[in-house]
DSSP file (Angstrom, degrees, kcal/mol; ACC not computed):
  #  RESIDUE AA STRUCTURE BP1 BP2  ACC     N-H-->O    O-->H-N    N-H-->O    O-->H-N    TCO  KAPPA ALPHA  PHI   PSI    X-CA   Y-CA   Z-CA
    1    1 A X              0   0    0      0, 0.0    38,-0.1     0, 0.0    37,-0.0   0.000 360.0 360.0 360.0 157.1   41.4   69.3  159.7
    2    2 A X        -     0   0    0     36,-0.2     2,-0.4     2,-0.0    36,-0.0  -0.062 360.0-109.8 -82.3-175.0   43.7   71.2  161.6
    3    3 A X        -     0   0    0      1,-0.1     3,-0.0    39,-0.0    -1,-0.0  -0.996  14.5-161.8-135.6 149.8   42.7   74.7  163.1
    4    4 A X    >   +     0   0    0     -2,-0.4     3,-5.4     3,-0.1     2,-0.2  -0.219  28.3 157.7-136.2   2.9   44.1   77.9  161.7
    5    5 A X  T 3  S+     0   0    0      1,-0.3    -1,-0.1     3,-0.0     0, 0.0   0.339  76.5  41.5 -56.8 -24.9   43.3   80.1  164.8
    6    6 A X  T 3  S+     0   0    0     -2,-0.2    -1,-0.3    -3,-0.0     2,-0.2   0.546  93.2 114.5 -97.2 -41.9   46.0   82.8  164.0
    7    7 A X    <   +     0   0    0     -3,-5.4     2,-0.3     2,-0.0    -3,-0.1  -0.316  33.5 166.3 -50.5 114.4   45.2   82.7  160.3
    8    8 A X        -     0   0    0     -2,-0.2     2,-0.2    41,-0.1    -3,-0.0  -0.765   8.0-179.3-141.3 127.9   43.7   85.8  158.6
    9    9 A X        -     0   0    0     -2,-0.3     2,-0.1     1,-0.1    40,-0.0  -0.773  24.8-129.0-119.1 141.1   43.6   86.2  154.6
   10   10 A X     >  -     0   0    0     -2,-0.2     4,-2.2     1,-0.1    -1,-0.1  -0.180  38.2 -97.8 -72.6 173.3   42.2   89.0  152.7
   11   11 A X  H  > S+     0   0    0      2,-0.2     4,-1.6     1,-0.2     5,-0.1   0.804 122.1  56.6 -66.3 -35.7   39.6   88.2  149.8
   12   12 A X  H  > S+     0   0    0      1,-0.2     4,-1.6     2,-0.2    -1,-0.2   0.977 110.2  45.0 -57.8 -51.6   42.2   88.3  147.0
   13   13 A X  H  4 S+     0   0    0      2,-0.2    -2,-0.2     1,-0.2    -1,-0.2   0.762 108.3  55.3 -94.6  -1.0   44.2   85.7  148.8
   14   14 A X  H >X S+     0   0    0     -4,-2.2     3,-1.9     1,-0.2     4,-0.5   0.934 110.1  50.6 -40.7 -85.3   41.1   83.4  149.6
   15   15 A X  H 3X S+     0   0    0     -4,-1.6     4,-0.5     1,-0.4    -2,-0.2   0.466 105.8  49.4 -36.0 -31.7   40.5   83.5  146.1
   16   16 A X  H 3X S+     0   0    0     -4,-1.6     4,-1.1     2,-0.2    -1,-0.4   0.524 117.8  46.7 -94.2  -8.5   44.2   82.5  145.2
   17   17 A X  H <> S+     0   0    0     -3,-1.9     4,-2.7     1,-0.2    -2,-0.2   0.870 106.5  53.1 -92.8 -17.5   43.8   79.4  147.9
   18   18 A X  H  X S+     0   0    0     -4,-0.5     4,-0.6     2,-0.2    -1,-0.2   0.502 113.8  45.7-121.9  -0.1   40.6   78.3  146.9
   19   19 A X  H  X S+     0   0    0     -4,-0.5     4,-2.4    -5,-0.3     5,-0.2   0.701 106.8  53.0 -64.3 -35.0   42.2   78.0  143.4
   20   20 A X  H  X S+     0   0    0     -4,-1.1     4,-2.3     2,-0.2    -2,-0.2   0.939 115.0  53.0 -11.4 -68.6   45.3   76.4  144.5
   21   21 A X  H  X S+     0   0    0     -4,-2.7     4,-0.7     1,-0.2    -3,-0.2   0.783 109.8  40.7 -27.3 -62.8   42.4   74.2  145.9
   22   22 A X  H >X S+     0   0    0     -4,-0.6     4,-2.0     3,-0.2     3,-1.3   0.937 112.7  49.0 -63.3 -64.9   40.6   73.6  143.1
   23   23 A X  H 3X S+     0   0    0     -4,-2.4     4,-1.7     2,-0.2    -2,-0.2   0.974 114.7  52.4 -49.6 -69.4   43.4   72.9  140.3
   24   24 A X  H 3< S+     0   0    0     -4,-2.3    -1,-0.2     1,-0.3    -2,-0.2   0.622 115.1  40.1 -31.9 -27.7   45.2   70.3  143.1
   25   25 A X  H X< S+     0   0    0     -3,-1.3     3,-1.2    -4,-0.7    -1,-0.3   0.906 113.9  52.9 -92.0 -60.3   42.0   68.4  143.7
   26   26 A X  H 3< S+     0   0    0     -4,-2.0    -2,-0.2     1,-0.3    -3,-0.1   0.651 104.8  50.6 -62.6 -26.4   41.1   68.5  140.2
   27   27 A X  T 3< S+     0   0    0     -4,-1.7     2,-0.3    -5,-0.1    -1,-0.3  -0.177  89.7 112.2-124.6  33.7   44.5   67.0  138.8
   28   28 A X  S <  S-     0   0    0     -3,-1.2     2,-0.2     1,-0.0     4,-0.1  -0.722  77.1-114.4-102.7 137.8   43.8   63.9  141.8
   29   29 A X        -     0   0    0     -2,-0.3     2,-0.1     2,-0.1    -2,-0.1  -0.562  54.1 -62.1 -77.6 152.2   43.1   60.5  140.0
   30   30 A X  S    S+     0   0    0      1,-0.2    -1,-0.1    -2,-0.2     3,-0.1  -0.344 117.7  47.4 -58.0 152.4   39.5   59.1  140.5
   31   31 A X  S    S-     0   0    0      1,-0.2    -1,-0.2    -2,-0.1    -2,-0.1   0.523  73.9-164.6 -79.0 135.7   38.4   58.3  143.3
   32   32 A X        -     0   0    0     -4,-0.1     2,-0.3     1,-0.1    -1,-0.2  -0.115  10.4-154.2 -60.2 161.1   39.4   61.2  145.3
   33   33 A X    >>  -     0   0    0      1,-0.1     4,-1.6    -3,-0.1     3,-1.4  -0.996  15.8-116.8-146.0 154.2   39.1   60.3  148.5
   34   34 A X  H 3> S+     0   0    0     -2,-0.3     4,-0.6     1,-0.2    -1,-0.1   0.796 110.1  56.5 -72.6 -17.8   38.5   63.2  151.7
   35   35 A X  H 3> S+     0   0    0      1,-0.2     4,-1.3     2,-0.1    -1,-0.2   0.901 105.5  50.4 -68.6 -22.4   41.5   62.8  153.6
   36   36 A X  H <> S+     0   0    0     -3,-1.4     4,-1.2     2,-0.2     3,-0.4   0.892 113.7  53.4 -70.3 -31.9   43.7   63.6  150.3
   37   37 A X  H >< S+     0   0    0     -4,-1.6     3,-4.9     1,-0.3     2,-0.2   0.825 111.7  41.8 -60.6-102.2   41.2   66.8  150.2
   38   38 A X  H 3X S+     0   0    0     -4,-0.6     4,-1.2     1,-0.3    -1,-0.3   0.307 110.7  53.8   2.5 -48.3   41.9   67.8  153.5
   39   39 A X  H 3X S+     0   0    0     -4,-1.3     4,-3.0    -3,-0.4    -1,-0.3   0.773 106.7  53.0 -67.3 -36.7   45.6   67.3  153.4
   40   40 A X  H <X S+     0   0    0     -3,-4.9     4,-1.4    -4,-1.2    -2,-0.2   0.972 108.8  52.1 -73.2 -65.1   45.9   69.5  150.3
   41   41 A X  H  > S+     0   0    0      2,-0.3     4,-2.0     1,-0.2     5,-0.2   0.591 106.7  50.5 -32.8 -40.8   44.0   72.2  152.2
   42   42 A X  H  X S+     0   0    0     -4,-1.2     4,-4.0     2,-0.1    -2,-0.2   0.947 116.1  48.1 -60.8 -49.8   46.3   72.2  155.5
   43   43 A X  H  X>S+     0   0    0     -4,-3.0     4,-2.1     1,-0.2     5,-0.6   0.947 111.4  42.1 -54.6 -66.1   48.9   72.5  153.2
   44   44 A X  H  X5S+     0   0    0     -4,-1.4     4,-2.9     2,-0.4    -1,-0.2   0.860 114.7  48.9 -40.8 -69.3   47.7   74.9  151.4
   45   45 A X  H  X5S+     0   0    0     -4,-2.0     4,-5.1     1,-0.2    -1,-0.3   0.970 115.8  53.7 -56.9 -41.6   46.2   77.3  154.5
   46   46 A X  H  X5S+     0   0    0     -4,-4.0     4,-1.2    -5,-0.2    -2,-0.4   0.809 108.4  43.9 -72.3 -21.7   49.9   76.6  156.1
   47   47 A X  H  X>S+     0   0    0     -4,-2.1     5,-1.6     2,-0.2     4,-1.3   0.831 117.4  46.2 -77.3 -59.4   51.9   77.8  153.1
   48   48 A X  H  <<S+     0   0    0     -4,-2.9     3,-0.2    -5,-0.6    -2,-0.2   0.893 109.9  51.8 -55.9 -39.1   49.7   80.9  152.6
   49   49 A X  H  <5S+     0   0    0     -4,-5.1    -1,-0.3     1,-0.2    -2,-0.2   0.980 104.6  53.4 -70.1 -37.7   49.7   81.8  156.2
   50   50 A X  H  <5S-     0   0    0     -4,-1.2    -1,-0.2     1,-0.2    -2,-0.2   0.649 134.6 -94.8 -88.0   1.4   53.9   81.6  156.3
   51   51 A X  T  <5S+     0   0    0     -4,-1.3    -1,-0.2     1,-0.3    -3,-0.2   0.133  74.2 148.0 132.8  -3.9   53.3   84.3  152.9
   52   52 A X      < +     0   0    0     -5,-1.6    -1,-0.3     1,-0.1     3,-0.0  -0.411  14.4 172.9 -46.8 153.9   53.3   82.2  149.6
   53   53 A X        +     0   0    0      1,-0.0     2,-0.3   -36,-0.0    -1,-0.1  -0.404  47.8 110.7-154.8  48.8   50.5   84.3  146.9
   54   54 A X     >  -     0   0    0      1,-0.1     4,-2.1   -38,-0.1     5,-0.2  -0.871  56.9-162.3-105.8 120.5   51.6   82.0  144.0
   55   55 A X  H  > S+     0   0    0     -2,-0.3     4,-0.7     2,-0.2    -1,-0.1   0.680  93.2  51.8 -53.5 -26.5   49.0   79.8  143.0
   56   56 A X  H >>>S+     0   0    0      2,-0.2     4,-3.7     3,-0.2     3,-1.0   0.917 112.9  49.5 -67.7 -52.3   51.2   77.3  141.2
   57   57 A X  H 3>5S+     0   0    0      1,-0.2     4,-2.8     2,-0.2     5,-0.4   0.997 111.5  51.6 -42.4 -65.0   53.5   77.3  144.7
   58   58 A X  H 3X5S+     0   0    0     -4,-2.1     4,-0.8     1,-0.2    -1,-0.2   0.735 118.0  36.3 -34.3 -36.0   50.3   76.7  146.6
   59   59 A X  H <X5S+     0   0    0     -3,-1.0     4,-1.0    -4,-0.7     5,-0.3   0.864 116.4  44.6 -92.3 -46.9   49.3   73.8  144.3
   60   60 A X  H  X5S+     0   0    0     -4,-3.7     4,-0.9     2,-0.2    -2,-0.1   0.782 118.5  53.2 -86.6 -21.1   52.9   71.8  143.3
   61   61 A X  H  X<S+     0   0    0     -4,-2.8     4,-1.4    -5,-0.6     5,-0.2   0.990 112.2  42.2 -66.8 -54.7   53.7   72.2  147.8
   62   62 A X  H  X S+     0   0    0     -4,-0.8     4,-0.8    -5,-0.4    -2,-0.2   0.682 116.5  51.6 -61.2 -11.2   50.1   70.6  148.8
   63   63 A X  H  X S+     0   0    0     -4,-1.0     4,-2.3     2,-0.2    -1,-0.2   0.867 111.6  48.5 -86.1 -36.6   50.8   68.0  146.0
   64   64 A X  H  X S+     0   0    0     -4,-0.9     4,-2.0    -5,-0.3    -2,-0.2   0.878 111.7  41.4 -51.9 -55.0   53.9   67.4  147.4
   65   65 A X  H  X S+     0   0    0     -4,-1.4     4,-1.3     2,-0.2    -1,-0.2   0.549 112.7  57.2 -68.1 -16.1   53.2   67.0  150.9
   66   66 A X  H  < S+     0   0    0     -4,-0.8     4,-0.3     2,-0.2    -2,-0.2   0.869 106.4  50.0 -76.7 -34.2   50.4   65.0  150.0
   67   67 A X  H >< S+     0   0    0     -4,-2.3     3,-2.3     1,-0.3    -2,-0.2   0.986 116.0  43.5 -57.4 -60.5   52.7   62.6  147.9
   68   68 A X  H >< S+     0   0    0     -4,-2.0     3,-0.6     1,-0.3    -1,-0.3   0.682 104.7  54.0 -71.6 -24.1   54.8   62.3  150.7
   69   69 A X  T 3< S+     0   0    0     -4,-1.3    -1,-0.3     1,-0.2    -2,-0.2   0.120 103.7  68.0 -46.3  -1.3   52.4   61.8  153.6
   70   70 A X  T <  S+     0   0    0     -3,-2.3    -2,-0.2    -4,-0.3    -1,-0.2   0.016  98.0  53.1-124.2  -1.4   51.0   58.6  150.9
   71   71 A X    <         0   0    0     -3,-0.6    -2,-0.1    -4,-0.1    -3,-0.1   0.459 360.0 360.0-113.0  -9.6   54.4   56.7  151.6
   72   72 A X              0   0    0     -4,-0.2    -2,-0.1     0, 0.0    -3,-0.1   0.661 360.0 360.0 -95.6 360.0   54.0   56.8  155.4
């Protein structure tokens, strides 16, 4: 996973990442596998830090980049 060194999020907007998180993994076909995790989560930390606070943006970008990182 990448490192975030720069990153700093209040508690609110943990909370809106680590739902982001949750729904994006959750809505993953069986079996999930940990690199898709991971990927979802860069995205996810990178989106937030450049200011996103929607949780539906947070989820349908990491799904996105995940989709498209899965054809290269």
């Amino acid at each position: 996973m990448k490192n975030f060194p720069e990153a700093e999020f209040s508690p609110e907007v943990i909370e809106l990442m680590t739902r982001a998180l949750k729904s994006s993994v959750a809505s993953l076909p069986d079996p999930v596998n940990t690199a898709h995790i991971n990927l979802i989560a860069e995205s996810i930390l990178r989106t937030a830090n450049e200011g996103e606070r929607e949780v539906g943006a947070l989820q349908r970008i990491a799904l996105m980049e995940l989709a498209l990182a899965s054809y290269n």
